[in-house]
DSSP file (Angstrom, degrees, kcal/mol; ACC not computed):
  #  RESIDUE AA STRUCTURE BP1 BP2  ACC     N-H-->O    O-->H-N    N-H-->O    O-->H-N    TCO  KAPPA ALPHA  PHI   PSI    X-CA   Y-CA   Z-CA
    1    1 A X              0   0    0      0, 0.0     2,-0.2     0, 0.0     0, 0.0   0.000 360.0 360.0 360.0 154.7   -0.4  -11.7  -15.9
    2    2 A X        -     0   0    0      4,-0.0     2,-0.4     3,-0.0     3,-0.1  -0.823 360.0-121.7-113.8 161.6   -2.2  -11.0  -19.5
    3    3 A X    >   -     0   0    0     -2,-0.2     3,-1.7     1,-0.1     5,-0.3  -0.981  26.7-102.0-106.2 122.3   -4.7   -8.8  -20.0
    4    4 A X  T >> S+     0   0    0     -2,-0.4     4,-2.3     1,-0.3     3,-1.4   0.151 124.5  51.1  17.9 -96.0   -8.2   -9.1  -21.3
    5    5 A X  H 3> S+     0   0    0      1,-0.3     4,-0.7     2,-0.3    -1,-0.3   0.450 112.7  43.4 -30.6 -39.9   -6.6   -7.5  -24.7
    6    6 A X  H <> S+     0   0    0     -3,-1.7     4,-0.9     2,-0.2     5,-0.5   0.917 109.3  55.4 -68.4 -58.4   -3.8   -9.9  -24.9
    7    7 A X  H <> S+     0   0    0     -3,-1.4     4,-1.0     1,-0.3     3,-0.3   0.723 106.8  54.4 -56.5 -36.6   -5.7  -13.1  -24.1
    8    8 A X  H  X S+     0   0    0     -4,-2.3     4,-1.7    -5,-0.3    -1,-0.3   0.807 107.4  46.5 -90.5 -32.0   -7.9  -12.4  -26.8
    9    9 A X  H  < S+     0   0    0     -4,-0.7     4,-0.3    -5,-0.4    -2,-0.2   0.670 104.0  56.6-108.2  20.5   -5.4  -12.1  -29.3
   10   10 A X  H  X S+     0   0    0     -4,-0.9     4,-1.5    -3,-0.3     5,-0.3   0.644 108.7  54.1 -84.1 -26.8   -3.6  -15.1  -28.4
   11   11 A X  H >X S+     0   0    0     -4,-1.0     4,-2.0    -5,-0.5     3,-1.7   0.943 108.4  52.0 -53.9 -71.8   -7.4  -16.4  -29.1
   12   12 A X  H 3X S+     0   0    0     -4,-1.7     4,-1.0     1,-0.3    -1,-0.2   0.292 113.6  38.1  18.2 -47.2   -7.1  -14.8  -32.5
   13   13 A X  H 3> S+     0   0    0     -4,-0.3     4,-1.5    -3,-0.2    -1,-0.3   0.548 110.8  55.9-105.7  -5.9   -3.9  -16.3  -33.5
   14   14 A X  H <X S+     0   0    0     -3,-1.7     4,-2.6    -4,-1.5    -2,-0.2   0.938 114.6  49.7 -73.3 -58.9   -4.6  -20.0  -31.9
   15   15 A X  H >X S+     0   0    0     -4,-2.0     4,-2.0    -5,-0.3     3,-0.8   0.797 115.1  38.6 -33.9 -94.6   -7.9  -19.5  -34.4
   16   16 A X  H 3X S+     0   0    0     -4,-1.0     4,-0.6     1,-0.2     5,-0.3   0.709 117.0  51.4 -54.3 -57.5   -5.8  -18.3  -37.8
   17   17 A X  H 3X S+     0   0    0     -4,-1.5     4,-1.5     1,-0.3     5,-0.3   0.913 107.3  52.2 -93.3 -48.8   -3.0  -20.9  -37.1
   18   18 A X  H XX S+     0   0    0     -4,-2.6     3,-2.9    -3,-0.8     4,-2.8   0.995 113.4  48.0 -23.3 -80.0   -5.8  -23.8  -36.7
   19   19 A X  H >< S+     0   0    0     -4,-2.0     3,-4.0     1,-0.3     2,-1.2   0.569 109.5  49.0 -36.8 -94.6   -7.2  -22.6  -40.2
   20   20 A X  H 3X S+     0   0    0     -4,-0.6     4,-1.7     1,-0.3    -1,-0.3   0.435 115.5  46.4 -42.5 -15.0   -3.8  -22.6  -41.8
   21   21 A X  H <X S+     0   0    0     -3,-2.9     4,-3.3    -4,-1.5    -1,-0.3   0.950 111.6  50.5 -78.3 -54.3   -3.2  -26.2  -40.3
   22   22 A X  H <X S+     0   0    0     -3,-4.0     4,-1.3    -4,-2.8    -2,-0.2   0.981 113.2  42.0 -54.3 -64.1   -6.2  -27.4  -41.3
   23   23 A X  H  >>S+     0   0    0     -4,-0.5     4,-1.1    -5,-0.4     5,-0.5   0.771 112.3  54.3 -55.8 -25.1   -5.9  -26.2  -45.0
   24   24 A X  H >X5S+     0   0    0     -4,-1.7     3,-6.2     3,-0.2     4,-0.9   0.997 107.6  51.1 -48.1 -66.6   -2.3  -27.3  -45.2
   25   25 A X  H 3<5S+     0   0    0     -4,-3.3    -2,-0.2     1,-0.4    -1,-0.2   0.573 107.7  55.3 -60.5 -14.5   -3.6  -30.9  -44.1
   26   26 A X  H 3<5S-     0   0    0     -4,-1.3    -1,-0.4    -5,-0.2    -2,-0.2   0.895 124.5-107.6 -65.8 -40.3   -6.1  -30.4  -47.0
   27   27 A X  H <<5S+     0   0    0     -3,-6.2     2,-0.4    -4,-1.1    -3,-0.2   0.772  71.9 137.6 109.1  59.7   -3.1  -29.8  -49.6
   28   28 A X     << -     0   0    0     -4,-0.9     2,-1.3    -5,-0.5    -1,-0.5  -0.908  63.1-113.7-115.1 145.0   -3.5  -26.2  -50.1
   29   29 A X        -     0   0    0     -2,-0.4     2,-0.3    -3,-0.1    -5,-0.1  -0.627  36.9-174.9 -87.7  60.5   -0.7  -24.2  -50.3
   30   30 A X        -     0   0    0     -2,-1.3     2,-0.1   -10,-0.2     3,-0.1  -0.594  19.6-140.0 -39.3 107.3   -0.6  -21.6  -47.0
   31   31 A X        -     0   0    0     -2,-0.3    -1,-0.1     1,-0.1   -11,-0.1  -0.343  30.5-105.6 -53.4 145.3    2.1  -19.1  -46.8
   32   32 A X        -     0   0    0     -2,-0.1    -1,-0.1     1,-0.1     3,-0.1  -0.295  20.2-141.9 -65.3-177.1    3.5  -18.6  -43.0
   33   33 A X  S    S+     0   0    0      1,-0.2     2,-0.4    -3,-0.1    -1,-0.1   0.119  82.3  43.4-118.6 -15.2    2.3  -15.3  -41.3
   34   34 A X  S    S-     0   0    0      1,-0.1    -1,-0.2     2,-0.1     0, 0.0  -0.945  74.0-132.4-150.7 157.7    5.6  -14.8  -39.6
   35   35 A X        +     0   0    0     -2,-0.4    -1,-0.1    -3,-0.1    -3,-0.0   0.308  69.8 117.3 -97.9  -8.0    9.6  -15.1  -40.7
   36   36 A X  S    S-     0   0    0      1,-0.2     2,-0.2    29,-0.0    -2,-0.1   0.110  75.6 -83.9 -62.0 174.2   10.6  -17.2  -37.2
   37   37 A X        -     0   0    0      1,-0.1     2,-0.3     2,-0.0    -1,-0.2  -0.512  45.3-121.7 -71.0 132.2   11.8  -20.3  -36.7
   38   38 A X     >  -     0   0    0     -2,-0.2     4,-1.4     1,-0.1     5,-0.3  -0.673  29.6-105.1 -65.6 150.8    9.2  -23.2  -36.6
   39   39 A X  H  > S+     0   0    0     -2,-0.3     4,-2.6     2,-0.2     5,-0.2   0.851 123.9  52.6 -15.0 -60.1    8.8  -25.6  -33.5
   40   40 A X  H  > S+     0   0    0      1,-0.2     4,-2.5     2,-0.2    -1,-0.2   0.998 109.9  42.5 -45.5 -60.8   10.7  -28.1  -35.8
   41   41 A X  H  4 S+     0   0    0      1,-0.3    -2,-0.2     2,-0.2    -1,-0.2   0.766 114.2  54.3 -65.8 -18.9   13.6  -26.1  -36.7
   42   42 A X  H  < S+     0   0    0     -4,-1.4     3,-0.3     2,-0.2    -1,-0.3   0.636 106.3  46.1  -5.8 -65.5   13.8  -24.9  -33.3
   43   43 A X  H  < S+     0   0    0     -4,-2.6    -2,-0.2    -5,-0.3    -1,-0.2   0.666 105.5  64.8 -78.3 -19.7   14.0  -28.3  -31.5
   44   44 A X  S  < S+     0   0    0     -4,-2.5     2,-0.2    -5,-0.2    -2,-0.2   0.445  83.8 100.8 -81.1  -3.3   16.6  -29.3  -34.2
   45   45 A X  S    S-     0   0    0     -3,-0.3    -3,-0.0     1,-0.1    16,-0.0  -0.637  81.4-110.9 -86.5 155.9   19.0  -26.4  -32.7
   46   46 A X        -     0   0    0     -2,-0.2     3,-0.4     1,-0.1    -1,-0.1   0.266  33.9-108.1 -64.0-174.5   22.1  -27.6  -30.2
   47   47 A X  S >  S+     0   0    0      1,-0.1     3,-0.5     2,-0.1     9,-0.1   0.451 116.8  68.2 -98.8   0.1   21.5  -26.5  -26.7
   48   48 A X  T 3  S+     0   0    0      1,-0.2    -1,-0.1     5,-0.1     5,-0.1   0.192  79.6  75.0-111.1  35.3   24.2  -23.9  -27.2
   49   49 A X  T 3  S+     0   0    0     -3,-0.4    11,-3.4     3,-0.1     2,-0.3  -0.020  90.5  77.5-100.6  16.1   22.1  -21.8  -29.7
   50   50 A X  B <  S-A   59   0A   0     -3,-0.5     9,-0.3     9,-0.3     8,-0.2  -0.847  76.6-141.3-114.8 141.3   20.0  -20.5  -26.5
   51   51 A X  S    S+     0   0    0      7,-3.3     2,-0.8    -2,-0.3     7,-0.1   0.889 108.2  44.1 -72.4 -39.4   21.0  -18.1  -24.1
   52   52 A X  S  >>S+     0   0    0      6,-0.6     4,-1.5     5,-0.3     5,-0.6  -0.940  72.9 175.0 -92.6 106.6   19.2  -20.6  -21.5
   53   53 A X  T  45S+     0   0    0     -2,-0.8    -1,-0.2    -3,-0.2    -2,-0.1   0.947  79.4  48.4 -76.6 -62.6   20.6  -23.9  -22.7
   54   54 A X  T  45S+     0   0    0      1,-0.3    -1,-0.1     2,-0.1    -2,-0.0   0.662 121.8  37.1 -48.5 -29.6   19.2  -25.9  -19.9
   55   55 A X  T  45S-     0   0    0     -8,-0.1    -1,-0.3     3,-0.1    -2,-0.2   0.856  97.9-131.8 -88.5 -64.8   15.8  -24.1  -20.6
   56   56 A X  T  <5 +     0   0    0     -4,-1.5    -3,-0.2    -9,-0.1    -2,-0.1   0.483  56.7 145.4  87.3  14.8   15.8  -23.9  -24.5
   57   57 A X      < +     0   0    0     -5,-0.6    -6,-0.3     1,-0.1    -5,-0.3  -0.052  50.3  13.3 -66.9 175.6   14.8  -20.1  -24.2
   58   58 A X        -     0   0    0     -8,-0.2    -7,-3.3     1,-0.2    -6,-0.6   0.595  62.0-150.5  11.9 112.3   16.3  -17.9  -26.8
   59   59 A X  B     -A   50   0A   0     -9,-0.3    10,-0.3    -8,-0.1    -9,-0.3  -0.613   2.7-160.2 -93.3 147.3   17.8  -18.9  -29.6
   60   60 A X        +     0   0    0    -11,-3.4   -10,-0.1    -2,-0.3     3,-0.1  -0.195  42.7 130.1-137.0  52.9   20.4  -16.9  -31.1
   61   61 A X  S    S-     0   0    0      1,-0.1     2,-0.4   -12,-0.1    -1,-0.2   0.688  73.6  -0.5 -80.2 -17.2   20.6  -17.8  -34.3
   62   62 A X  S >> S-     0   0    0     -3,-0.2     4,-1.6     0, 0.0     3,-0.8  -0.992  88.1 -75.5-153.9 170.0   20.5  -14.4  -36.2
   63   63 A X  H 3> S+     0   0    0     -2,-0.4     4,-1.7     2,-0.2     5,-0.1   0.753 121.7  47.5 -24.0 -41.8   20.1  -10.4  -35.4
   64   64 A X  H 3> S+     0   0    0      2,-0.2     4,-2.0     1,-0.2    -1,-0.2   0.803 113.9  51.3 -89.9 -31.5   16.0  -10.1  -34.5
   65   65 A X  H <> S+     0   0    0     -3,-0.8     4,-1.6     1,-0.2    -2,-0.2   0.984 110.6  44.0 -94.6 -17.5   16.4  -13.2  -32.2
   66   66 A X  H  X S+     0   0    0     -4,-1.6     4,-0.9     2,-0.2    -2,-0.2   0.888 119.9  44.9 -54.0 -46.9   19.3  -11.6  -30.3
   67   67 A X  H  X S+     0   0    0     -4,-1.7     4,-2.0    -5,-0.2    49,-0.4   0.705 108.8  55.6 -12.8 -55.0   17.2   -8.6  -30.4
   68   68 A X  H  X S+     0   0    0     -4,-2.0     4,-0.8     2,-0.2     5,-0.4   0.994 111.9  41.1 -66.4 -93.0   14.3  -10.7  -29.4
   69   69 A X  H  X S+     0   0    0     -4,-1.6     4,-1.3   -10,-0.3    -2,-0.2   0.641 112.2  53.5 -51.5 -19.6   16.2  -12.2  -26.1
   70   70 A X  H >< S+     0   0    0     -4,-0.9     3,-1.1    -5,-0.2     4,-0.4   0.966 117.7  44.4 -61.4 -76.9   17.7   -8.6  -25.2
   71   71 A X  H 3< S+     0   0    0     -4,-2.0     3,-0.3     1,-0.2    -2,-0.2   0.842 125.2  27.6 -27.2 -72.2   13.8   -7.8  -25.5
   72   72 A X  H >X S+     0   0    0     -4,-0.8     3,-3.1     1,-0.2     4,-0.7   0.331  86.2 114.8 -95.5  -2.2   12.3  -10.7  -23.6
   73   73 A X  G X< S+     0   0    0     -4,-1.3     3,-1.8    -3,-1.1     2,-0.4   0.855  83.2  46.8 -57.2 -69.7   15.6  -11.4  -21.0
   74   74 A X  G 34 S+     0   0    0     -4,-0.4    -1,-0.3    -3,-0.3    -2,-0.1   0.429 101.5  61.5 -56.5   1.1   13.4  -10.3  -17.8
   75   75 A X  G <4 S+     0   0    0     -3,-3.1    -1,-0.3    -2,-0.4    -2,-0.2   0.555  77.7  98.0-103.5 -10.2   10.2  -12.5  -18.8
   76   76 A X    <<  -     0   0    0     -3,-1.8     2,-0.2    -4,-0.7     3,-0.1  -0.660  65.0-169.6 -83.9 144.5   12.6  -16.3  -18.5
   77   77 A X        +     0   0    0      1,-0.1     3,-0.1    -2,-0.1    -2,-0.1  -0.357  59.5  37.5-119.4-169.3   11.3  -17.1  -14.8
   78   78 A X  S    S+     0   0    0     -2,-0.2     2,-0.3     1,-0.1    -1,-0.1   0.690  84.2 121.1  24.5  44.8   12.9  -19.9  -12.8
   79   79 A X        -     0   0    0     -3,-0.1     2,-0.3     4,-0.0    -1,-0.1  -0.781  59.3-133.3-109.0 154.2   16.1  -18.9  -14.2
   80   80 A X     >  -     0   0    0     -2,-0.3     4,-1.3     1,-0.1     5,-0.2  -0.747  29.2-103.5 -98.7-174.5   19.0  -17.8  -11.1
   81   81 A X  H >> S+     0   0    0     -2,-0.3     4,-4.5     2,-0.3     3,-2.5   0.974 124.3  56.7 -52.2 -78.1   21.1  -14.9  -11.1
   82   82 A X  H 3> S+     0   0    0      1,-0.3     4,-2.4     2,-0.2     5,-0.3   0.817 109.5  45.4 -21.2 -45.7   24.2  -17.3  -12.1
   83   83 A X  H 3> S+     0   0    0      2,-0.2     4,-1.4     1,-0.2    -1,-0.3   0.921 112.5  54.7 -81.2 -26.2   22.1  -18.6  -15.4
   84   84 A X  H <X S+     0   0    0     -3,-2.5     4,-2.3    -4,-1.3     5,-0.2   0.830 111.0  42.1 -57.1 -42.5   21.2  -14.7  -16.0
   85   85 A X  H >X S+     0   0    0     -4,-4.5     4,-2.2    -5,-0.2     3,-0.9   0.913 118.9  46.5 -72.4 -70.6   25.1  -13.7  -15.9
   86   86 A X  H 3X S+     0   0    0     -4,-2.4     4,-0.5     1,-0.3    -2,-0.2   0.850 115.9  45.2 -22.1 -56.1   25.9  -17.2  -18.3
   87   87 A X  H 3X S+     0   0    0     -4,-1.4     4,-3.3    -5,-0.3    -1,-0.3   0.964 116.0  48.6 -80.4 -46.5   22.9  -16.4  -20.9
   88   88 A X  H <X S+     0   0    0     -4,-2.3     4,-4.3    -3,-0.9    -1,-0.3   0.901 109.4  50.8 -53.3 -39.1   24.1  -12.4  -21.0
   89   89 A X  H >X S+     0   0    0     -4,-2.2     3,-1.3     1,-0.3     4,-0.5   0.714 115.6  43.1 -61.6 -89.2   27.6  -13.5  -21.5
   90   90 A X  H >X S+     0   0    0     -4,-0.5     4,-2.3     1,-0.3     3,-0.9   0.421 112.3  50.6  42.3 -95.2   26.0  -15.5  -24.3
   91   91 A X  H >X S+     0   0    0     -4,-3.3     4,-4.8     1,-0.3     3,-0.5   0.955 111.8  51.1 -36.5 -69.6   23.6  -12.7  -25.6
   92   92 A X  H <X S+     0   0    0     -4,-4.3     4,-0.6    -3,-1.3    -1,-0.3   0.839 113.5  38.5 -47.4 -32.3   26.5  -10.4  -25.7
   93   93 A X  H XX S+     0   0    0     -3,-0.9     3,-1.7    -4,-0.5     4,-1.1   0.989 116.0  54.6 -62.5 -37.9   29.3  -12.8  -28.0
   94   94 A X  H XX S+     0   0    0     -4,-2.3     4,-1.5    -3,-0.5     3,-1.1   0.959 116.0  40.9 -76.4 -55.8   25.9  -13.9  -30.1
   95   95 A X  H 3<>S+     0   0    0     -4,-4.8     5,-0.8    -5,-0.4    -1,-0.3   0.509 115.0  49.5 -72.1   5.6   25.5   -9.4  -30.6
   96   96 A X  H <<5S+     0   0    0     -3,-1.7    -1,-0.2    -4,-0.6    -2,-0.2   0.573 117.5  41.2-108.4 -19.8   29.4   -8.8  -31.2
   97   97 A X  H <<5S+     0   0    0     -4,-1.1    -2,-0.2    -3,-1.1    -3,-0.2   0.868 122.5  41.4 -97.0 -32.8   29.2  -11.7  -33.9
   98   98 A X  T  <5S-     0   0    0     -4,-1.5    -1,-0.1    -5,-0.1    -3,-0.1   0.094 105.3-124.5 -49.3 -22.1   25.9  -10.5  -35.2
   99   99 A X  T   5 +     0   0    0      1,-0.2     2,-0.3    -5,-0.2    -3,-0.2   0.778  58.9 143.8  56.5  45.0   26.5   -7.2  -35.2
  100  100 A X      < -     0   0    0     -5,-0.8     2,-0.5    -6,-0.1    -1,-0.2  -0.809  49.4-125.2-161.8 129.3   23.6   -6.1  -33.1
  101  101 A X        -     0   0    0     -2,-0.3    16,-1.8    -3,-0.1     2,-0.7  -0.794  21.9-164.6-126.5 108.5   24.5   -3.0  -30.7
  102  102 A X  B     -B  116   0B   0     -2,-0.5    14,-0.1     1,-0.2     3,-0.0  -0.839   5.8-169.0-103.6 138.2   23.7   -3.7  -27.1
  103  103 A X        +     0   0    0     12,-0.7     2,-1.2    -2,-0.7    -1,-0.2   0.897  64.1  81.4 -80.8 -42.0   23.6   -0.5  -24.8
  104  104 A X        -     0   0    0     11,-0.4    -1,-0.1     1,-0.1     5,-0.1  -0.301  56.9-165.2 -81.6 115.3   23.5   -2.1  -21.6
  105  105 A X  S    S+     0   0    0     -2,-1.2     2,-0.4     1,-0.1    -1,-0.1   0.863  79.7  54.1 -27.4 -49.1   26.7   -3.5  -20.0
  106  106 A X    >>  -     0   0    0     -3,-0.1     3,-2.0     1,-0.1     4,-1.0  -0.910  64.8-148.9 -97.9 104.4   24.3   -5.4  -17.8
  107  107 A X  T 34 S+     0   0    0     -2,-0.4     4,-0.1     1,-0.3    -2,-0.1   0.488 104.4  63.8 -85.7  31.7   21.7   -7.6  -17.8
  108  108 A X  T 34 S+     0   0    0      2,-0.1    -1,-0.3     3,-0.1    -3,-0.1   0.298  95.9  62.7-107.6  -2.7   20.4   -6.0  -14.5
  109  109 A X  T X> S+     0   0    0     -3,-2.0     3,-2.5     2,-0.1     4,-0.8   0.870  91.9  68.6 -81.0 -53.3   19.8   -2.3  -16.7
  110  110 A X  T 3< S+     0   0    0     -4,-1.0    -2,-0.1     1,-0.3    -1,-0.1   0.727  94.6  48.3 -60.3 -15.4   17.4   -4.3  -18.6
  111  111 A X  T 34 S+     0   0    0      1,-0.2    -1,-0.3    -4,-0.1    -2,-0.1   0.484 104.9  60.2 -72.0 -10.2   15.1   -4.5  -15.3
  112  112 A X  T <4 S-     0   0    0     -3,-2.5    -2,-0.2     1,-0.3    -1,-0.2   0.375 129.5 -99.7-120.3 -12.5   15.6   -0.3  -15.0
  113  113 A X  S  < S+     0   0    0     -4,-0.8     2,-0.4     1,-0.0    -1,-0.3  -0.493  85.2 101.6 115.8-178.8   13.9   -0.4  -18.7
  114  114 A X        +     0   0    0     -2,-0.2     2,-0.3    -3,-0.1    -4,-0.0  -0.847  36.5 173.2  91.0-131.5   16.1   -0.2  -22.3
  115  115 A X        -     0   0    0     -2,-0.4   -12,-0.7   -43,-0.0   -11,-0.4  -0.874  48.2 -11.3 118.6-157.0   16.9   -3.4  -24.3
  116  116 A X  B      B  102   0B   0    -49,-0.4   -14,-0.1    -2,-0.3   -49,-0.0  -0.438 360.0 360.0 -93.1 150.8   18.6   -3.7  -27.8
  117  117 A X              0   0    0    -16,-1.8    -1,-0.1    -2,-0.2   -15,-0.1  -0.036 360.0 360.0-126.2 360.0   19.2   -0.7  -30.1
């Protein structure tokens, strides 16, 4: 569930990203806000740059989004146990290749609180 405070700054960014559309679509020259992946480049990854391939959840194309899915691994819903163990193994090759230093063995510690270090 979101809270008042959240919902309002998803308001907040729908608003500034709406400008920034609009004024691209004018021809003026917008810098991004943020250092992610666009939608495009996103949808132009394999399904086995995701920890959920089936899903398309977490991409694990460099250090912050392995980071990122470590972070966000309890918020993927409709996911079972089986696809949680698959997407960890996954997380974990994507942080040994990456260099990105996971403490938990498990992705059932990440429910008991921690994440990527």
């Amino acid at each position: 569930m979101s809270t008042e405070r959240q919902k309002a700054a998803a308001r907040q960014n729908l608003e500034t990203a709406r400008a920034d559309q609009a004024a691209r679509q004018e021809g003026r020259d917008v810098p991004r806000r943020s250092h992610g992946m666009t939608t495009s480049e996103e949808d132009q990854l394999p399904d086995d740059a995701f920890a959920f391939p089936k899903e398309r959840k977490e991409p694990l194309v460099d250090a912050a989004h392995v980071r990122n899915a470590v972070a966000r691994f309890d918020q993927v819903e409709g996911v079972s146990d089986a696809e949680r163990d698959r997407a960890w193994q996954r997380i974990q090759s994507a942080a040994r290749r990456l260099h990105v230093e996971i403490h938990e063995g498990d992705w059932r510690e990440l429910f008991r609180g921690g994440g990527a270090h």
